[in-house]
C-alpha positions in Angstrom: 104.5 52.8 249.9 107.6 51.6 250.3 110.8 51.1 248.1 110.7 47.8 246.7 113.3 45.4 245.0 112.5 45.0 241.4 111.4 41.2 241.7 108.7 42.4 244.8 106.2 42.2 241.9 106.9 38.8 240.6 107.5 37.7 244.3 104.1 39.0 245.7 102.2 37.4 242.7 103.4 33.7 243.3 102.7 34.3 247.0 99.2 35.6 246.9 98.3 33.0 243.9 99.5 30.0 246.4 97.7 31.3 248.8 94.5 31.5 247.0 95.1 27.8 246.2 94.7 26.9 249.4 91.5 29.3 251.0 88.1 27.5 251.4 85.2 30.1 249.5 84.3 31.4 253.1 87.9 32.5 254.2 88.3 34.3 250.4 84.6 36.1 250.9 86.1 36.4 255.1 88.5 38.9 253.2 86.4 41.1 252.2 84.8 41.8 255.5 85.4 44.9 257.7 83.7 45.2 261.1 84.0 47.9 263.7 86.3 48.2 266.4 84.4 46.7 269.4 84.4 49.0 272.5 85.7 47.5 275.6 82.7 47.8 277.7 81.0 45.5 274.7 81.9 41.8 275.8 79.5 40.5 273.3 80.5 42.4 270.5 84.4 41.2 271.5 83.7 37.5 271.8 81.6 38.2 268.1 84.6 39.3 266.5 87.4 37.0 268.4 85.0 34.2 266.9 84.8 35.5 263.1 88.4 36.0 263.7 88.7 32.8 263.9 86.7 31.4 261.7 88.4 33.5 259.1 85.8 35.7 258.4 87.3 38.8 259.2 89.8 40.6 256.8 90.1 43.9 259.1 88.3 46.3 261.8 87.5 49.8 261.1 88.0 52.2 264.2 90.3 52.7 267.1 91.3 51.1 269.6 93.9 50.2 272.6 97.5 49.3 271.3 96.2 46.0 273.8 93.0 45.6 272.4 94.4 45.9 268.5 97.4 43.4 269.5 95.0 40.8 270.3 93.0 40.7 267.5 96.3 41.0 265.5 97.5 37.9 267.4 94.5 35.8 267.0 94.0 36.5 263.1 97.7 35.2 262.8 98.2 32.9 265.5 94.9 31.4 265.8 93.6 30.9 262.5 93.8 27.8 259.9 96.2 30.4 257.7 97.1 33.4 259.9 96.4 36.1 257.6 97.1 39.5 259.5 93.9 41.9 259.5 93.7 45.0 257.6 93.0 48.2 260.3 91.2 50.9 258.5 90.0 54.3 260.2 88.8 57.6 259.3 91.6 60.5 258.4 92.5 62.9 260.9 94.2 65.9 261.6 96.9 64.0 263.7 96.4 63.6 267.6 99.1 64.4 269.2 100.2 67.1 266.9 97.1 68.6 264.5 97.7 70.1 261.2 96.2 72.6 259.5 92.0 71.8 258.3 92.0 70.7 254.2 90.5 74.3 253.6 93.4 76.3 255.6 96.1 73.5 253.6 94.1 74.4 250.6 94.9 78.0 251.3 98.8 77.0 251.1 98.6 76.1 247.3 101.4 74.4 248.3 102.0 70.2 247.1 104.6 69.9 249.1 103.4 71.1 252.2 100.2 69.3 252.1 102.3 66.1 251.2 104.6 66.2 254.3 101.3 67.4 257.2 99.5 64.3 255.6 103.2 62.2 256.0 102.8 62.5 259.6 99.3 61.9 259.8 99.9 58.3 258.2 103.2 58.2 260.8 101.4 58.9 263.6 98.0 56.5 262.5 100.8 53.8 262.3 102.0 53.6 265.3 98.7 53.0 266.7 98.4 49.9 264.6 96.5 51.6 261.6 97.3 50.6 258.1 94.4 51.4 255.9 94.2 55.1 255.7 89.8 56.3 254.7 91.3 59.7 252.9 91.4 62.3 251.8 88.1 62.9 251.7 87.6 65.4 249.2 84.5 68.1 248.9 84.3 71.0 247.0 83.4 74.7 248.0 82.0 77.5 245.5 81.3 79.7 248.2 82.8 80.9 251.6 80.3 80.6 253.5 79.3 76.6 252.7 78.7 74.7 255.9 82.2 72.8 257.6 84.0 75.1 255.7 87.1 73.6 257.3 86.3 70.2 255.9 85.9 71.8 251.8 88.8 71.9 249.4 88.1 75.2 248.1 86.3 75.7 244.9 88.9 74.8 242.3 88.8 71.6 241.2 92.7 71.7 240.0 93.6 73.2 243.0 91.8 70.3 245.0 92.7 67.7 243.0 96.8 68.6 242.9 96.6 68.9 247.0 94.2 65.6 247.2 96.9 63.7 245.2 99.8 65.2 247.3 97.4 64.0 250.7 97.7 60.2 248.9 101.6 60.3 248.7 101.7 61.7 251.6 99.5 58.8 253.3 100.8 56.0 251.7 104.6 57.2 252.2 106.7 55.2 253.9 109.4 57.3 255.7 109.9 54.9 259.2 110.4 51.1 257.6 106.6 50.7 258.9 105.2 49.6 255.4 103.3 52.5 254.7 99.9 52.8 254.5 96.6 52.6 252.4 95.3 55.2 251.0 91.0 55.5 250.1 90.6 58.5 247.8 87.0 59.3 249.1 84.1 61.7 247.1 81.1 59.9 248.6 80.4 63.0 251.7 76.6 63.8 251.6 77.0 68.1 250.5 78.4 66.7 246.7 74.6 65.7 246.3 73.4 69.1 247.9 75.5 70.3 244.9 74.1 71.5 241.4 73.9 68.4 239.0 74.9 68.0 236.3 78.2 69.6 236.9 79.1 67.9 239.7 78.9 64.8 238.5 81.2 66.3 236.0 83.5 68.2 238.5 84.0 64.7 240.0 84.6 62.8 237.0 87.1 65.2 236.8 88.7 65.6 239.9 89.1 61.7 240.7 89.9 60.8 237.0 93.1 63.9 237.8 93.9 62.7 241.0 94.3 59.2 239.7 96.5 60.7 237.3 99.5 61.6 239.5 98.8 59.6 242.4 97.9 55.9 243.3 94.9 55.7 246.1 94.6 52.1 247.2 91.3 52.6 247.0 88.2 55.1 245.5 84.8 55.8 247.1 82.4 57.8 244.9 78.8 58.0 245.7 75.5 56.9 244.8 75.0 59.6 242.3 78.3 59.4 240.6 77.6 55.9 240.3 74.2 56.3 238.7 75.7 58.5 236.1 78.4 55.9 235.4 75.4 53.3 235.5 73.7 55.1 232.9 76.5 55.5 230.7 76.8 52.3 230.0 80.1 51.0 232.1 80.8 47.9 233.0 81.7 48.5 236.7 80.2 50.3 239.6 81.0 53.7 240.6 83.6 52.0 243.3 86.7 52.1 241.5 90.6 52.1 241.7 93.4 52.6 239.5 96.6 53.5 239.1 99.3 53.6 236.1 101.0 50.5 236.0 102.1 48.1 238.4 99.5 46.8 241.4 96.2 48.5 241.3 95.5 47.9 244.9 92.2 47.8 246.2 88.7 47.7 244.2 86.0 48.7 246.0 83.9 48.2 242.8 84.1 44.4 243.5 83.1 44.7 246.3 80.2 46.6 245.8 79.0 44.4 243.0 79.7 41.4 245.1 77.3 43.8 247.9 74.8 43.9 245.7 74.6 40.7 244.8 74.2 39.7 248.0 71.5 41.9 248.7 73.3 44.0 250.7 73.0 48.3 251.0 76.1 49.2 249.7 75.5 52.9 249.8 77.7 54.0 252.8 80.3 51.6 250.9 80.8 48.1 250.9 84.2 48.5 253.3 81.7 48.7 255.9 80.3 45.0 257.4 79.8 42.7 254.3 78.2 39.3 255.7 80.1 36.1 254.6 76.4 34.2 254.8 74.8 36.6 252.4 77.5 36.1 249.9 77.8 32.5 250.4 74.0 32.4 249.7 74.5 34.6 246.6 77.6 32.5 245.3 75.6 29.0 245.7 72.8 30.6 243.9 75.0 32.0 241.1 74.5 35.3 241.5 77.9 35.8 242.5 81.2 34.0 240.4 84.4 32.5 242.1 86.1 34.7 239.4 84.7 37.6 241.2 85.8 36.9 244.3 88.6 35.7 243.5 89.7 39.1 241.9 88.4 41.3 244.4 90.7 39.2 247.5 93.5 39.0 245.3 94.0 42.7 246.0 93.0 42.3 249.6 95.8 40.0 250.0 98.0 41.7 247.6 97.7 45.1 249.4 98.8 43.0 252.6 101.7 41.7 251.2 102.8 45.3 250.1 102.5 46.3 253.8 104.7 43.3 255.3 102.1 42.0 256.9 102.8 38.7 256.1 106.2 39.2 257.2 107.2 38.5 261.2 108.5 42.2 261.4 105.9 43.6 259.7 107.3 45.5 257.0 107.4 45.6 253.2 110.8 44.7 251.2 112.8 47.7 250.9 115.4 48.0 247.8 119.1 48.6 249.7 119.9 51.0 247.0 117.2 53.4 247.7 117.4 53.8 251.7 114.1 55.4 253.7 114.2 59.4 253.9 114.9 60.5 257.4 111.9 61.0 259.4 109.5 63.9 259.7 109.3 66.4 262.7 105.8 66.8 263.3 106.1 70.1 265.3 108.1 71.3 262.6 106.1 70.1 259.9 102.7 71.6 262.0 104.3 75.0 262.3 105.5 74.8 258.1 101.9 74.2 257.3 100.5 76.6 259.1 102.8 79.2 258.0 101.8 78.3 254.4 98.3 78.3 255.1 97.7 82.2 256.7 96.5 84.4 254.3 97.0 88.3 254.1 93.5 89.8 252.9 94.1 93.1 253.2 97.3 95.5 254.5 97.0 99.1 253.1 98.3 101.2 254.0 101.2 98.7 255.4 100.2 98.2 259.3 102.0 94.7 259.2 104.5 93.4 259.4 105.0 95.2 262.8 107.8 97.6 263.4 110.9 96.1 264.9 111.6 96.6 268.7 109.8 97.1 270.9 106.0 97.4 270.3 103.1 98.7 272.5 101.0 96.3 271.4 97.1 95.8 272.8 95.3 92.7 272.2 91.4 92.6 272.1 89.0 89.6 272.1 88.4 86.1 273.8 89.3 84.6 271.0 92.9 85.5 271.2 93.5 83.2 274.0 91.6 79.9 272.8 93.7 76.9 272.5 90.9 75.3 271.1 90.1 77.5 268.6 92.2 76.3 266.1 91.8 72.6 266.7 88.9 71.6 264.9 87.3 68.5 266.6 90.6 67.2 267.7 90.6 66.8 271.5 93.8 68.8 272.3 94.8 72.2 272.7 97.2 74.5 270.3 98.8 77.4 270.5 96.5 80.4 271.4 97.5 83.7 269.5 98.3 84.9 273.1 100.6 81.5 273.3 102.4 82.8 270.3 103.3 86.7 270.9 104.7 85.3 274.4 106.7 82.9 272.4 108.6 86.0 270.9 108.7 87.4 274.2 106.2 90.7 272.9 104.9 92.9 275.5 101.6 93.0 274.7 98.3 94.1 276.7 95.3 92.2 276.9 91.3 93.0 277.2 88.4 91.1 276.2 86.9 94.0 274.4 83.3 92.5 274.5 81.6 90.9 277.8 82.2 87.4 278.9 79.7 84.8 277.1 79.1 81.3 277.8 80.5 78.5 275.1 77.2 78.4 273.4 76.6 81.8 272.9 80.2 82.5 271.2 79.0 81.4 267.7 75.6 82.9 267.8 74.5 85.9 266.5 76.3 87.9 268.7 73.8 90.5 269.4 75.0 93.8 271.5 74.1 93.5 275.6 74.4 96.5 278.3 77.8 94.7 279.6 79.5 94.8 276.2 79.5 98.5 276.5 81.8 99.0 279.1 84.0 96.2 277.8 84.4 98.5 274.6 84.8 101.6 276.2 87.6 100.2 278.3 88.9 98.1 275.3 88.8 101.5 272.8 90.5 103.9 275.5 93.4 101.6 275.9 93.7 101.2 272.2 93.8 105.5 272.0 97.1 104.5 274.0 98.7 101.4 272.2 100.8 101.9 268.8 99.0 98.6 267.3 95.8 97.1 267.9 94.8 93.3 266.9 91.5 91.7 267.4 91.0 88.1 266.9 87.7 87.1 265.9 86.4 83.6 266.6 84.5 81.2 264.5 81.7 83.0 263.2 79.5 83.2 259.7 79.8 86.9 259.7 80.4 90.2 261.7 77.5 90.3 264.5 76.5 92.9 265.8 78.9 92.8 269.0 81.7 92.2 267.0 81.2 94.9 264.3 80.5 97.7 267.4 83.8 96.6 268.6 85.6 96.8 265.8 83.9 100.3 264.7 85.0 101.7 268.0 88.7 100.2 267.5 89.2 101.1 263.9 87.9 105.0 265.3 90.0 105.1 268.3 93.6 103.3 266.5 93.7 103.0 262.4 96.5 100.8 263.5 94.1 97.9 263.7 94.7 94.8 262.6 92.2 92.1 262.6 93.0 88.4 262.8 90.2 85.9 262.1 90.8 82.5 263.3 87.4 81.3 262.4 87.6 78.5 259.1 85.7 81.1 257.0 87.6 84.4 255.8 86.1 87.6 256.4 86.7 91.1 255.1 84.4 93.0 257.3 83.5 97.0 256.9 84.4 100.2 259.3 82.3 103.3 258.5 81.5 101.8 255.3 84.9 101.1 253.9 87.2 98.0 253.7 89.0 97.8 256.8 92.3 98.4 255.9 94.4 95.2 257.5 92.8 91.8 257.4 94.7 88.8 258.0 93.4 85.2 257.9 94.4 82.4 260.1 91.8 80.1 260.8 92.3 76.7 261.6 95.7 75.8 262.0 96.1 72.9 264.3 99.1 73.2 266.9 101.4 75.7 265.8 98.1 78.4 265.1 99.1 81.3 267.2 103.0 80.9 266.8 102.6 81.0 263.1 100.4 83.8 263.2 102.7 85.8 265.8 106.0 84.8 263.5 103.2 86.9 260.4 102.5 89.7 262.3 106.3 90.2 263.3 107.4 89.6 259.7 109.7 86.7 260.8 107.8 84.6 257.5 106.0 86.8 255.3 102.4 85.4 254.9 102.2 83.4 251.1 98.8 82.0 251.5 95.4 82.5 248.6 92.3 82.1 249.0 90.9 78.9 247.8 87.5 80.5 247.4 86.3 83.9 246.2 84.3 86.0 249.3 81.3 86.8 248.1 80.4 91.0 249.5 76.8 92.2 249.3 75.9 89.5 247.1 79.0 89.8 244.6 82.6 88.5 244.4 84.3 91.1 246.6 88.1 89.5 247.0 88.8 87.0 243.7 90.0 83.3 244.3 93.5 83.2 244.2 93.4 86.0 246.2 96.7 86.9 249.0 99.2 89.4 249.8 102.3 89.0 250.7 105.3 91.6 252.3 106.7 92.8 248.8 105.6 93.8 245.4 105.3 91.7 242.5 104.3 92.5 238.8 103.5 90.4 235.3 104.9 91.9 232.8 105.6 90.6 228.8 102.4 88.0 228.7 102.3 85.8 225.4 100.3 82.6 224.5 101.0 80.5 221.4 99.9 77.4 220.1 102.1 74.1 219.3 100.9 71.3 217.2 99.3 69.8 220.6 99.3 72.2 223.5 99.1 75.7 224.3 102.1 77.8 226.0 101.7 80.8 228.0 104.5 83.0 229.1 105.1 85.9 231.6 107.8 87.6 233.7 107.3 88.1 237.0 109.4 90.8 238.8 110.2 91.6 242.7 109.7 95.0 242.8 109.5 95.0 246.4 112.7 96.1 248.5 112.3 92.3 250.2 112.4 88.9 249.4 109.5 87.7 248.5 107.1 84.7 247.1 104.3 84.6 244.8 101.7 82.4 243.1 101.4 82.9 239.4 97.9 81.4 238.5 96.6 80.2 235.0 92.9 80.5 234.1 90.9 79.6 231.3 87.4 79.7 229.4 86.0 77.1 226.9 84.2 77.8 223.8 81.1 80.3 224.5 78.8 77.7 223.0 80.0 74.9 225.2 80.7 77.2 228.7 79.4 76.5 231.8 79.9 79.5 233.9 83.1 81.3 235.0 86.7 81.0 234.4 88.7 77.8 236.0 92.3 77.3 237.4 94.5 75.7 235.0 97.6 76.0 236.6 99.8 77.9 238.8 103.2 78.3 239.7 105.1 79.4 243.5 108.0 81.5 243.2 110.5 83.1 245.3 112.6 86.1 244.3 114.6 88.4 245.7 114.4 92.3 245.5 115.0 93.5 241.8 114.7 89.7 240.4 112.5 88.7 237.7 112.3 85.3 236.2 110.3 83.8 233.2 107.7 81.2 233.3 106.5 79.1 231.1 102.5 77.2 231.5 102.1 74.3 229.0 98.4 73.7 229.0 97.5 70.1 226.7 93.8 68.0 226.3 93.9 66.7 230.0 93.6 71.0 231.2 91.4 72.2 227.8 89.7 68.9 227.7 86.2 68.7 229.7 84.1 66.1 231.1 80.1 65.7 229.6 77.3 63.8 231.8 78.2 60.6 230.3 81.7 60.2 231.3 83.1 61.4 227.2 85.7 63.0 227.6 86.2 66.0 225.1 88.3 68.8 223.8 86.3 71.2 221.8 88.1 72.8 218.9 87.2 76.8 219.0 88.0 80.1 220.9 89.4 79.6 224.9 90.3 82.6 227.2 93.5 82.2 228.8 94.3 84.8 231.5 97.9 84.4 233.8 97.8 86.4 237.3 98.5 86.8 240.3 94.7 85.9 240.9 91.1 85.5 239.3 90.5 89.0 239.4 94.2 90.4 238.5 94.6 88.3 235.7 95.7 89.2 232.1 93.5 87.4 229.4 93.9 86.4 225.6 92.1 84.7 223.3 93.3 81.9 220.8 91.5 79.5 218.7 92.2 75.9 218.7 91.3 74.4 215.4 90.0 70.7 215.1 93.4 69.5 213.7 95.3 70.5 216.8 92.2 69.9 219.1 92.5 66.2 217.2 96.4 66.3 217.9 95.3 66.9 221.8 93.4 63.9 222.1 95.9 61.3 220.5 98.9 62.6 223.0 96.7 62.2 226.1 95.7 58.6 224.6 99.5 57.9 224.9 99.5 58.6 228.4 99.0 56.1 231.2 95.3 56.5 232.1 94.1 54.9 235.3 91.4 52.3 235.2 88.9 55.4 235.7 89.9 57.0 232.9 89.8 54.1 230.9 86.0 53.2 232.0 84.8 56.4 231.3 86.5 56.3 227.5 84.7 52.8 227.2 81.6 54.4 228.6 81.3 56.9 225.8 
């Protein structure tokens, strides 16, 4: 949002509280109504909503439309209604239009804040300009494994991990870098796959993550779903699993009002009451008591509230902007698209050292369809990015090209790729001109696994050239077999957006050395074969001198980490930890991690303070606890190359934990689960 003058608060208040004053019950309830975007072959539909406009029964559309289209109804709500309050525009989150970022798995993959925060800045920019102002995301899902369906769409499996890159996604959103206002955020865990998910824990895992997002970020709005509010219900809590918070200042938003007043009304609230509230249900509830003027009072005081904070009460449509703290000059999206996808490519596997690839000039031969997709990387987006191909021409690399298997139709690409009479000659021709190139690179499409096709090709690669590198560009990593070994260079691009091949062919060149890690462990045969936390990068790093104490209310783990590469390099020092055996729930989590860049020969200490919000856990009911006893903490440079300890926290400190987290300044959700308990 944007910078505001120190009186905004005090000014906002008196304006909203006049204006409440002066709104008949049906205008307040009008505010609470969201209806979708009419299409413009719909006449019906249009003169519907010109008239509810009108009415003032409309507080915003959800949807895209026209810049003409949205301008009317824009003009109308202001111009032609007894008040001329401006409409809220609400829409899905997308990868951008004209320039697409990276997929939340591939961002995940970054481990990177910052990065995620700026992609999602231009995002919000670009949704602006098109009239949008009330921003449905992130929408946040969990992955345990790598092969869970949309893989693109999941978060990874770590809960901190999602939770520190879903926060970064709000700021990013509701950023205000171009005088527009900003935007809305709606922190979102209501997609169907968290109810495919096991239960309890992830009820738990969500308790968790939205209670921590809300933490260090301020959605101007929550979604959970029907099961998470069930479990809430249960607990005893005063308010519906629709919740908002923030610490201190304007809370924005509460879809929990809304749902109660939903249900109330007799409404389905269960794909969340932001979608098509009926002011004649609600009227009907209110006049038969079911629903309070308090109630709805509350719940459009936010509405309006949340309007006022995007200046769209003003004439030029912008918030009040403190002079002392000027707007940050804006964000280049190309730029910001190529950053990201930098970030987010991940190097699985690269021994011995095939990449980067030798400088000068470099017989290169590049084998598979895939390779020169523009779509590939794109997602559902309806553009085209950078095809690897796109990217080595971009350097100006002399490369050759085959498509090592036979031609296939769209729909066949993502089946099982089974091996046909035609796909033998393509491999024969693709393998003798590999016997004749320094470097080979296959890109692999988006696939589950190796088919049959695919793994022949690669076999007969990896046996004519063991200078093969294999590029997947699929949203799911792979780390396929030759001859029943690892193949020895694997790197990981899948997914990511405009700038996909030109990051990848900056990797392969060793212009940026890759600094991606897995946000999921691959799972080989059955077992974890590559760890979470899992990347490579083009130098050598070591921990060395690992130490964990304990301090009246926190723990403290230390390391050095050394370069001991000859180049420049960065790496992610990762925190894990294990509660007390009786109270465990499976394997170890991320606590915390660190990004850090050092130069050949450098080292450099780091310090991990873990308190009650990282040792404390979540139960069923919404308690949350920190268990006095024995915890595993293990610092790495991933799950599986980690260096663990044990240390016991006794119940004094364990009691110590909890009173400095109650000093902290929970969000609402926090403070309804403690009240739950």
């Amino acid at each position: 949002m944007a910078l505001r003058p120190t009186d905004h608060g005090a000014k906002r208040e008196r304006f909203v509280e006049d204006l409440l004053d002066i709104m008949s019950m049906e205008e307040k309830i009008g505010q609470l109504v969201l209806r979708p975007l009419p299409t413009s072959d719909d006449p019906q539909d249009i003169r519907h909503i010109r008239d509810q406009l009108k009415r003032g029964h409309l507080g915003g559309l959800i949807g895209s439309a026209s810049q003409v289209e949205s301008a009317t109804f824009r003009r109308i709500a202001v111009e032609e209604t007894r008040l001329g309050i401006p409409l809220l525009f609400a829409d899905e989150v997308s990868r951008g239009d004209a320039v697409v970022m990276p997929s939340p798995f591939a961002l995940a993959a970054s481990w990177s804040p910052d990065i995620v925060e700026r992609a999602a800045a231009v995002v919000a920019d670009e949704a602006r300009e098109t009239g949008k102002n009330w921003l449905l995301g992130p929408d946040v899902v969990l992955s345990h494994l790598s092969a869970d369906r949309n893989g693109a769409a999941t978060w990874g499996a770590s809960e901190f991990l999602a939770r520190t890159l879903a926060a970064a996604t709000v700021r990013g959103l509701e950023n205000d870098d171009d005088e527009s206002g900003g935007s809305l955020a709606c922190l979102r865990v209501d997609d169907p796959s968290w109810t495919d998910r096991r239960m309890p824990d992830a009820i738990i895992d969500k308790f968790r993550l939205v209670a921590g997002i809300l933490g260090i970020s301020t959605p101007a709005s929550v979604a959970l779903d029907p099961a998470t509010q069930y479990a809430l219900d249960i607990a005893g809590a005063d308010d519906p699993a629709f919740s908002i918070g923030g610490p201190g200042g304007y809370e924005g938003i509460d879809l929990s009002e809304w749902a109660a007043i939903a249900r109330a009304a007799g409404q389905d609230d269960r794909r969340g009451p932001y979608i098509g509230l009926s002011v004649d249900a609600v009227m009907a509830a209110f006049r038969a008591g079911r629903i309070t003027q308090l109630q709805v009072d509350d719940a459009v005081r936010r509405v309006l509230g949340a309007k006022y904070d995007l200046g769209l009460f003003r004439s030029h449509g912008r918030a009040d902007r403190s002079p002392a703290m000027p707007a940050p000059a804006p964000l280049d999206p190309r730029a910001v698209a190529l950053d990201a996808a930098l970030h987010s490519i991940v190097l699985l596997r690269n021994e011995p050292a095939v990449l980067p690839l030798d400088a000068g000039p470099h017989d290169i031969l590049v084998v598979g369809t895939a390779a020169a997709e523009r779509s590939l990387s794109m997602g559902d987006a309806m553009a085209d990015g950078a095809s690897l191909l796109d990217g080595l021409d971009g350097l100006g690399l002399r490369y050759k090209y085959v498509p090592g298997l036979a031609l296939r139709d769209e729909g066949e690409r993502s089946q099982s790729g089974k091996l046909v009479n035609a796909d033998r000659m393509a491999i024969g021709m693709a393998s003798e001109a590999a016997r004749r190139s320094e470097t080979v690179i296959m890109a692999l499409g988006e696939t589950d696994s190796l088919g049959e096709a695919a793994q022949a090709l690669l076999d007969a690669l990896h046996a004519a050239n063991k200078n093969l590198v294999l590029v997947t560009l699929g949203s799911r990593p792979l780390d396929p077999d030759v001859s029943g070994h690892k193949l020895p260079c694997v790197l990981h691009a899948g997914q990511l957006g405009s700038a996909s091949g030109h990051a990848i062919a900056l990797v392969l060149t060793g212009a940026f050395a890759p600094r991606g890690r897995l946000p999921v462990a691959l799972i080989d045969k059955g077992r974890i074969g590559l760890p979470f936390g899992h990347g490579l990068g083009f130098s050598q790093f070591e921990l060395e001198d690992y130490s964990i104490e304990l301090s009246h209310d926190r723990l403290i783990a230390s390391t050095v980490l050394y370069n001991t590469g000859d180049s420049e390099g960065q790496e992610t020092v990762q925190v894990y930890l294990k509660r007390p055996a009786s109270r465990d729930r499976g394997p170890s989590e991320l606590a915390d991690f660190q990004q850090i860049s050092l130069l050949p020969g450098e080292n450099r200490r780091l310090l991990f303070e873990l308190g009650g919000n990282q040792l404390g856990r979540f139960e069923r009911n919404g308690r949350f606890v920190i268990d006095p006893g024995s915890y595993t903490i293990a610092v790495g440079l991933s799950e599986g190359q980690a260096h663990a300890a044990e240390i016991s926290i006794p119940p004094t400190v364990a009691e110590a934990m909890g009173k400095a987290r109650s000093l902290e300044p929970f969000p609402a959700l926090f403070g309804r689960m403690r009240r739950s308990a």
